[in-house]
C-alpha positions as CSV (number, residue, x, y, z in Angstrom):
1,X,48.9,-40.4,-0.3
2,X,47.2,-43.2,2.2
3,X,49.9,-41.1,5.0
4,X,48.1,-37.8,4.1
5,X,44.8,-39.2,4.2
6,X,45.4,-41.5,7.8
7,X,46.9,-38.0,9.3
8,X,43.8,-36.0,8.6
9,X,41.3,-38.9,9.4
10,X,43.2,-39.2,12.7
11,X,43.6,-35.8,13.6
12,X,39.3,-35.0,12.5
13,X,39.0,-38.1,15.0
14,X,41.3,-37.1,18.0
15,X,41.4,-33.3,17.9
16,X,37.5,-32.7,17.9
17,X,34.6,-33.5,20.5
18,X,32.8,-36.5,19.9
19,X,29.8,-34.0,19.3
20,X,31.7,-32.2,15.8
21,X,32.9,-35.5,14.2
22,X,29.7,-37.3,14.7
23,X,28.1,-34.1,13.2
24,X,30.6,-33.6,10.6
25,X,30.1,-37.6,9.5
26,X,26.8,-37.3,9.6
27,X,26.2,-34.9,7.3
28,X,28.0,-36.4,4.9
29,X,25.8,-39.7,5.8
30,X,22.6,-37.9,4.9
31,X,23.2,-37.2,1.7
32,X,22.6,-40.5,-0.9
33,X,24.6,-39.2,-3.8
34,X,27.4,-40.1,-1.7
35,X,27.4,-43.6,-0.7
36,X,30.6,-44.7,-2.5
37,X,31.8,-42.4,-0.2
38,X,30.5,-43.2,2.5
39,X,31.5,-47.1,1.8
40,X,35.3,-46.2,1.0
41,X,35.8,-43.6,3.8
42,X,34.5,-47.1,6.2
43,X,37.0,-49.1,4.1
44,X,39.7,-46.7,4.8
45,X,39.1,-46.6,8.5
46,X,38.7,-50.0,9.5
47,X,41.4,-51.1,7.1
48,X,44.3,-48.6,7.5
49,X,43.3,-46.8,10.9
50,X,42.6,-49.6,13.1
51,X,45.9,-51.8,12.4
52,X,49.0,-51.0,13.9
53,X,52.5,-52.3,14.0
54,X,53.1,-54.3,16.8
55,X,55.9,-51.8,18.3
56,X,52.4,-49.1,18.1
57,X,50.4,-48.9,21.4
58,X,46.5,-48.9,20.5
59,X,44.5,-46.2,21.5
60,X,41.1,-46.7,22.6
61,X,39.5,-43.1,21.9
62,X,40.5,-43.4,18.1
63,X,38.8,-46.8,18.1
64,X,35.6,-45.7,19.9
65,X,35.9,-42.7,17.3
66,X,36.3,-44.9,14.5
67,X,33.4,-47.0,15.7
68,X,31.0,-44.3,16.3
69,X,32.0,-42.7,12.2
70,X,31.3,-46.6,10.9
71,X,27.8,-46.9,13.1
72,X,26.6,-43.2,11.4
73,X,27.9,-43.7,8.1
74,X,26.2,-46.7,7.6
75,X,22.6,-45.5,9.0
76,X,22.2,-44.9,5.2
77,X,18.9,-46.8,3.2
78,X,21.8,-49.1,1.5
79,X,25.2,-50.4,0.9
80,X,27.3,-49.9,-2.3
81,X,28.5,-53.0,-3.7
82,X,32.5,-52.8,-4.0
């Protein structure tokens, strides 16, 4: 499952102008009925998209990416306590 889900984050982060996946996450940010959302899809980006293996080159558009989805999603009025 955490394969599925780090393919389809990575591919909404690489395959799409900046533009669409700062619109797409901030839509999502707007809405306040959705901050445990907001809080796990952080978690899941800075815990499983931003490690590698060390035989794994980084790459430095999906960590700008990644930065710009953590800075809109957490515009919001709060945090969720995990």
């Amino acid at each position: 499952m955490v394969r599925l889900l780090k393919q389809i984050m990575t591919e909404i982060l690489l395959d799409h102008p900046e533009a669409i996946v700062k619109d797409c996450f901030t839509r999502i940010a707007q809405l306040d009925k959705l901050k445990p959302l907001h809080e796990g899809l952080r978690l899941f980006l800075r815990h499983f998209l931003t490690r590698w293996k060390k035989a794994e080159p980084k790459n430095p558009l999906l960590l700008e990416r990644i930065e710009l989805v953590d800075t809109v999603l957490s515009r919001g009025k709060g945090h969720v306590l995990l």
